[in-house]
N, CA, C and O atoms as CSV, one atom per row, in Angstrom:
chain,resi,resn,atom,element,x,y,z
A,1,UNK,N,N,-4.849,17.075,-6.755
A,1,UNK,CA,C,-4.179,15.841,-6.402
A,1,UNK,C,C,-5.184,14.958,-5.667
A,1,UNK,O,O,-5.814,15.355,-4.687
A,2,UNK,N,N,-5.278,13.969,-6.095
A,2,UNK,CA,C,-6.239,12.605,-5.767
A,2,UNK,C,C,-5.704,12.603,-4.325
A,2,UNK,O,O,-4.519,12.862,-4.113
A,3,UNK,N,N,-6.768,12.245,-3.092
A,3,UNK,CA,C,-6.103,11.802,-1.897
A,3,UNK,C,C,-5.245,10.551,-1.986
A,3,UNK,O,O,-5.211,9.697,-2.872
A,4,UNK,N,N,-4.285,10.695,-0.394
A,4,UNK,CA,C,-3.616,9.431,-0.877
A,4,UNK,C,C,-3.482,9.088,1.035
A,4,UNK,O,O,-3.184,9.944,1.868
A,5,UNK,N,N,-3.794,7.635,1.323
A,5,UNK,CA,C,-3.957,7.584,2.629
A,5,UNK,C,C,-2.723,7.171,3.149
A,5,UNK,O,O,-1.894,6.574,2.463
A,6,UNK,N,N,-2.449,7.658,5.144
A,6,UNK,CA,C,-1.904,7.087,5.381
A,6,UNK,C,C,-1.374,5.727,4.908
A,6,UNK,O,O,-2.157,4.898,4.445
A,7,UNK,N,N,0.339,5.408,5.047
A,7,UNK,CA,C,1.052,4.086,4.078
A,7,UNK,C,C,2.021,3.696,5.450
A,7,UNK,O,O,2.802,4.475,5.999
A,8,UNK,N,N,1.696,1.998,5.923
A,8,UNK,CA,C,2.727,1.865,6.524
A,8,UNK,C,C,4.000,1.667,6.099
A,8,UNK,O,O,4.105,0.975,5.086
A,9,UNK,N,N,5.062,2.109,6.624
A,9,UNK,CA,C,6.395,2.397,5.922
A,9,UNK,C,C,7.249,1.134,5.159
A,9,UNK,O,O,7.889,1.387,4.138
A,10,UNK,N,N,7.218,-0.147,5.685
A,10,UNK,CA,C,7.018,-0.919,4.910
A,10,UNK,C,C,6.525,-1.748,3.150
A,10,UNK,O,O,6.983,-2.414,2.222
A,11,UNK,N,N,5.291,-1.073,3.649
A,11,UNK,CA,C,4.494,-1.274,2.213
A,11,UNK,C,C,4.640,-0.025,1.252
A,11,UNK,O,O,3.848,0.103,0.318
A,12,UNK,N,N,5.502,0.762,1.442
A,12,UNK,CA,C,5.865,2.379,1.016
A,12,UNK,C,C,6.902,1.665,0.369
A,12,UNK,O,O,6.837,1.565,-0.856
A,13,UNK,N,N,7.790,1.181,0.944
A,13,UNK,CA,C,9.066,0.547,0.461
A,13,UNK,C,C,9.017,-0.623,-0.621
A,13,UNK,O,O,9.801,-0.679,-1.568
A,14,UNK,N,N,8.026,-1.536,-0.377
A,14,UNK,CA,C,7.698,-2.139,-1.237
A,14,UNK,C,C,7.688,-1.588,-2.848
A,14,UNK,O,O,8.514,-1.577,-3.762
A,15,UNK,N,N,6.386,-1.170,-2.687
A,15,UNK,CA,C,6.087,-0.291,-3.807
A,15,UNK,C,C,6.784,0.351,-4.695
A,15,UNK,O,O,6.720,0.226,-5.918
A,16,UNK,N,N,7.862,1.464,-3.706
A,16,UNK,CA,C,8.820,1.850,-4.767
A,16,UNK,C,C,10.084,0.993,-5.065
A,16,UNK,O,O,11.043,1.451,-5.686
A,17,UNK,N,N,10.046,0.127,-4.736
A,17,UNK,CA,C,11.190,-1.042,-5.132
A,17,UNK,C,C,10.827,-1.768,-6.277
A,17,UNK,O,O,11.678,-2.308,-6.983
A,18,UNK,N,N,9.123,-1.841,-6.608
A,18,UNK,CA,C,8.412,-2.599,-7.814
A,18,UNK,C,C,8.321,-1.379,-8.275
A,18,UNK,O,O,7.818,-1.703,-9.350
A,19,UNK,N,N,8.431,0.271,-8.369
A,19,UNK,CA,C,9.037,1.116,-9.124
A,19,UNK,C,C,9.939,1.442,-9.976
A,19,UNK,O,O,9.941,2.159,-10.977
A,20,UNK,N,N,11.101,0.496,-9.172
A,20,UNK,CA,C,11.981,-0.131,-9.563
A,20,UNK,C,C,12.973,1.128,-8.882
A,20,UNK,O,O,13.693,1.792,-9.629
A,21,UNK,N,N,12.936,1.365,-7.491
A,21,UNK,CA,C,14.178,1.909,-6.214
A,21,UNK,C,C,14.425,0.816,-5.893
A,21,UNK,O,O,13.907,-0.295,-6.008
A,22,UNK,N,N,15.851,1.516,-5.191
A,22,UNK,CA,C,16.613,0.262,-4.255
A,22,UNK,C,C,16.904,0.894,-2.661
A,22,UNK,O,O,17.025,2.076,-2.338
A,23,UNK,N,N,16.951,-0.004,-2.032
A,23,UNK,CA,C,17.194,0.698,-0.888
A,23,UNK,C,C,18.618,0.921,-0.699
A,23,UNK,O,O,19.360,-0.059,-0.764
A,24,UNK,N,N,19.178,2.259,-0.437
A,24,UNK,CA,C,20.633,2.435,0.247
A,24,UNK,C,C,21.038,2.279,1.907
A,24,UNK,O,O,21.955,1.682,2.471
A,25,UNK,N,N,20.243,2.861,2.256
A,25,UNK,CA,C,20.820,3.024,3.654
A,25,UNK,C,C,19.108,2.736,4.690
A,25,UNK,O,O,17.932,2.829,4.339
A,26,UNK,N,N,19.598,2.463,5.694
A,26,UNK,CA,C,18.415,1.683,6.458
A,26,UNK,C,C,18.883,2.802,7.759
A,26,UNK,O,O,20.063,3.074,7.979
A,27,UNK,N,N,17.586,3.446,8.647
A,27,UNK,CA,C,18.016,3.822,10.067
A,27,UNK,C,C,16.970,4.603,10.498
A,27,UNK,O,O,16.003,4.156,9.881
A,28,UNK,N,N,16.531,5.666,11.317
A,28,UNK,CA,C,15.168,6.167,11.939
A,28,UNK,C,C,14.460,6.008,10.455
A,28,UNK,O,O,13.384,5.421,10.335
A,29,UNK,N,N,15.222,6.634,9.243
A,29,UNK,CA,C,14.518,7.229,7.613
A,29,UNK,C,C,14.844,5.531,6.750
A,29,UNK,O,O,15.236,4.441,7.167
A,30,UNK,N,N,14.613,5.832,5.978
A,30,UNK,CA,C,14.619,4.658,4.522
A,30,UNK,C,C,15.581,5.051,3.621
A,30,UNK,O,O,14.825,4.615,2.753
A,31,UNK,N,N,16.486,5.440,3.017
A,31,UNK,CA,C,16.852,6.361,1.538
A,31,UNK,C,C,16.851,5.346,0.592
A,31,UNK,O,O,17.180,4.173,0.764
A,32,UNK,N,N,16.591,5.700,-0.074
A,32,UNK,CA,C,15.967,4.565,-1.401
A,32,UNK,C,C,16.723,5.291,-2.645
A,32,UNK,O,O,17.050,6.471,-2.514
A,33,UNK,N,N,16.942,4.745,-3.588
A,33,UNK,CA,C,17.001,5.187,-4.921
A,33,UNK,C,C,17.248,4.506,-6.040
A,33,UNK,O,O,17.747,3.381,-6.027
A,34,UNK,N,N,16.823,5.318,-7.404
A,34,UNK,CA,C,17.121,4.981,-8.586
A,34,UNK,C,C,17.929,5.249,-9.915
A,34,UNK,O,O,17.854,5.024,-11.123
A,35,UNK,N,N,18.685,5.815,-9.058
A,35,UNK,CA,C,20.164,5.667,-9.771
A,35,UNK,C,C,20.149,7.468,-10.264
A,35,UNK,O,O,21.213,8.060,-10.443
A,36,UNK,N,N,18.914,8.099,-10.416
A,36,UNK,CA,C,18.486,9.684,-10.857
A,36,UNK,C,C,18.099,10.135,-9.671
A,36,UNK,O,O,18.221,11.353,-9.541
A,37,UNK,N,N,17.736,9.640,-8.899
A,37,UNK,CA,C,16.057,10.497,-7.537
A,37,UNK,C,C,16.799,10.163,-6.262
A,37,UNK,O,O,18.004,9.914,-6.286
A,38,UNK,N,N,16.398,10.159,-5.635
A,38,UNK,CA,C,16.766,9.722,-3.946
A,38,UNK,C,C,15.515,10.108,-3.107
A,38,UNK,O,O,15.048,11.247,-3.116
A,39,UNK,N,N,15.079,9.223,-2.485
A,39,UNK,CA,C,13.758,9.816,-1.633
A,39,UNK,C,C,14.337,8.884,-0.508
A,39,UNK,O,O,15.022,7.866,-0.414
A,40,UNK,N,N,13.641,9.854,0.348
A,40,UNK,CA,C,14.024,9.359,1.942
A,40,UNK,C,C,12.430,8.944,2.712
A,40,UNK,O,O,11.503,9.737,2.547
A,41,UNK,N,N,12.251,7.939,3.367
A,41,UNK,CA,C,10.997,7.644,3.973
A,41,UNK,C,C,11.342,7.881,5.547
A,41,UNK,O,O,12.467,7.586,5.951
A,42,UNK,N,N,10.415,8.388,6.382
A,42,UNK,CA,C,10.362,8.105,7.602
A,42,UNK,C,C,10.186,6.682,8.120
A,42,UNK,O,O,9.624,5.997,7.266
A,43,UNK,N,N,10.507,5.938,9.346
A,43,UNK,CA,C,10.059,4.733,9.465
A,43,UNK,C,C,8.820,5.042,10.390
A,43,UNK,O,O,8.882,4.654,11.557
A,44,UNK,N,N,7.694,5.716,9.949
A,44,UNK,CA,C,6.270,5.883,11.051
A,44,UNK,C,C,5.195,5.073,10.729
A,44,UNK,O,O,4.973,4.877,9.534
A,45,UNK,N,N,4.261,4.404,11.833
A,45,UNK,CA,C,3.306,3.760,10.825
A,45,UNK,C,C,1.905,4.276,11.325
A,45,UNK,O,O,1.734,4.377,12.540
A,46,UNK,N,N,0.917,4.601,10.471
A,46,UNK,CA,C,1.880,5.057,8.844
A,46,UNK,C,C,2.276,6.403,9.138
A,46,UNK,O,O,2.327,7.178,10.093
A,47,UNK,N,N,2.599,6.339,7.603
A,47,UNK,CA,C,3.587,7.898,7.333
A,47,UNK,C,C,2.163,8.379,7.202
A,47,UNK,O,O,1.128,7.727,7.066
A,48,UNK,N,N,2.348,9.579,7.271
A,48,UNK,CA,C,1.388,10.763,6.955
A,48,UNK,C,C,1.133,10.950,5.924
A,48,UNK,O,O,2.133,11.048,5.214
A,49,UNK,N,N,-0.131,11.104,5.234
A,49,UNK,CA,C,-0.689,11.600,4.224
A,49,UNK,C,C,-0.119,12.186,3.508
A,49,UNK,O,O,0.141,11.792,2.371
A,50,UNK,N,N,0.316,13.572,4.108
A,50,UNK,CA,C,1.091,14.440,3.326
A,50,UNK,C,C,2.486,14.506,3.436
A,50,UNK,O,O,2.983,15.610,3.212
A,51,UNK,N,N,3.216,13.600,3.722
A,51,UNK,CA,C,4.259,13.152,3.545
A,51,UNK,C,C,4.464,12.580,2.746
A,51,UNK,O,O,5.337,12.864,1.926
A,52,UNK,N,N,3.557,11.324,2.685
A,52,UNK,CA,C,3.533,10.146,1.661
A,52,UNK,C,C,3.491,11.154,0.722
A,52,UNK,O,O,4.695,11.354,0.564
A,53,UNK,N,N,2.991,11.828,0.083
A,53,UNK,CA,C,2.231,12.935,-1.002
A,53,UNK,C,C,3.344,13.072,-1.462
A,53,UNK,O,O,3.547,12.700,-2.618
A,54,UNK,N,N,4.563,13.746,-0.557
A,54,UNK,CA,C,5.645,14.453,-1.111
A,54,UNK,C,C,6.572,13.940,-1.574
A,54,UNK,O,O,7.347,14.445,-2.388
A,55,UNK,N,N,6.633,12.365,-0.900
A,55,UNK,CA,C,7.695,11.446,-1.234
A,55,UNK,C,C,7.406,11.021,-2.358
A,55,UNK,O,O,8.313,10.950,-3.187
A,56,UNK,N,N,5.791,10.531,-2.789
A,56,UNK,CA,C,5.643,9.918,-4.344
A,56,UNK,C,C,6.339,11.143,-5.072
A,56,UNK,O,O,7.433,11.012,-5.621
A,57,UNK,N,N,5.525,12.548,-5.043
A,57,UNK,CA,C,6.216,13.639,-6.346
A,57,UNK,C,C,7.438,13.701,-6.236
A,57,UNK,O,O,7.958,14.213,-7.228
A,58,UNK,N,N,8.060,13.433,-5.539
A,58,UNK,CA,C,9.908,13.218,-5.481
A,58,UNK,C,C,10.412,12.259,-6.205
A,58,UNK,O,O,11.442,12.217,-6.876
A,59,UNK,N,N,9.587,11.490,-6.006
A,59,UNK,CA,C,10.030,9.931,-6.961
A,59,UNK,C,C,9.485,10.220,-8.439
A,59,UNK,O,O,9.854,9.554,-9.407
A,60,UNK,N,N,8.615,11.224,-8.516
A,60,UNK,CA,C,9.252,11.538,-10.424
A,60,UNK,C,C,7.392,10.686,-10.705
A,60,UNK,O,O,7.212,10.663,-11.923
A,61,UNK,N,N,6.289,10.139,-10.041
A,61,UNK,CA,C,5.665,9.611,-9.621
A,61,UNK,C,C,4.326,10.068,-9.415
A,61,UNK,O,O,3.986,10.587,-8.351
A,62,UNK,N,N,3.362,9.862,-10.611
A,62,UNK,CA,C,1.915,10.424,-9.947
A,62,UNK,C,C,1.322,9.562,-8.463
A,62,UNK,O,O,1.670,8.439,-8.096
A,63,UNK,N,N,0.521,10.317,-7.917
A,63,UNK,CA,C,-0.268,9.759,-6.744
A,63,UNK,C,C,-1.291,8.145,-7.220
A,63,UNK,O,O,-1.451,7.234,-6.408
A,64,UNK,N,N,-1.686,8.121,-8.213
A,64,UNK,CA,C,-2.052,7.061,-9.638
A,64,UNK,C,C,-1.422,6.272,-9.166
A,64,UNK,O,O,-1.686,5.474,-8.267
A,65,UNK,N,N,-0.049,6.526,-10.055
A,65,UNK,CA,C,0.919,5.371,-10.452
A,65,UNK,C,C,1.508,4.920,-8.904
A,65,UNK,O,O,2.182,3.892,-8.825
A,66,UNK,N,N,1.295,5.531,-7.983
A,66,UNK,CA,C,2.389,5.195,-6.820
A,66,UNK,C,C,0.607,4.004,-6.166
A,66,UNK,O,O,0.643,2.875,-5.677
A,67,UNK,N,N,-0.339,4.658,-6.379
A,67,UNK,CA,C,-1.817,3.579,-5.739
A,67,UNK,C,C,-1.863,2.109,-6.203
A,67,UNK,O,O,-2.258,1.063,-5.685
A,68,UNK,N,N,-1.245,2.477,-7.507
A,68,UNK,CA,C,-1.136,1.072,-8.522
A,68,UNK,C,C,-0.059,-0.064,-7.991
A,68,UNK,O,O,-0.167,-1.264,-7.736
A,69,UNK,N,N,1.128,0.966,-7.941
A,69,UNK,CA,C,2.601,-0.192,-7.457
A,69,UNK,C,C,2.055,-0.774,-5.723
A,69,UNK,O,O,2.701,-1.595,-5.071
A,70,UNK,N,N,1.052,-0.271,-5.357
A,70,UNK,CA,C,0.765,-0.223,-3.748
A,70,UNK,C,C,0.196,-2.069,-3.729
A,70,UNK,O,O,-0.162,-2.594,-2.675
C-alpha cells in the first residue's frame, strides 16, 4: 500500500463527497455515505495516517483513487 499522509478532516470530507458520499450525521466523528458503505471520520487535524488508510479501504477505494479525489 502506497503511503498516504496525514488528511485534515475537512479535506477528507471533501474528497469523498466528489466520490460521490454524502454526509449523514455531523458530531466528535463525520458518518458519511453512499447509499452501500458507511464510513465514519474522526474530526482530528489531521487524521492519522493509518486511519485515513482504513477509512479509504472502507469506502470500497484504492489509496490512488482516494490521492486523486484529494
Amino acid at each position: 500500500m502506497p503511503p498516504i499522509p496525514g488528511v485534515n478532516h475537512r479535506r477528507a470530507v471533501r474528497a469523498f463527497e466528489r466520490g460521490g458520499f454524502r454526509v449523514i450525521r455531523e458530531g466528535k466523528h463525520i458518518v458519511m455515505s453512499n447509499s452501500q458503505l458507511t464510513i465514519v471520520i474522526p474530526r482530528n487535524d489531521p487524521v492519522n495516517s493509518y486511519t485515513m488508510a482504513g477509512i479509504v479501504l472502507q469506502a470500497g477505494l484504492t489509496i490512488d483513487e482516494f490521492m486523486t479525489l484529494l
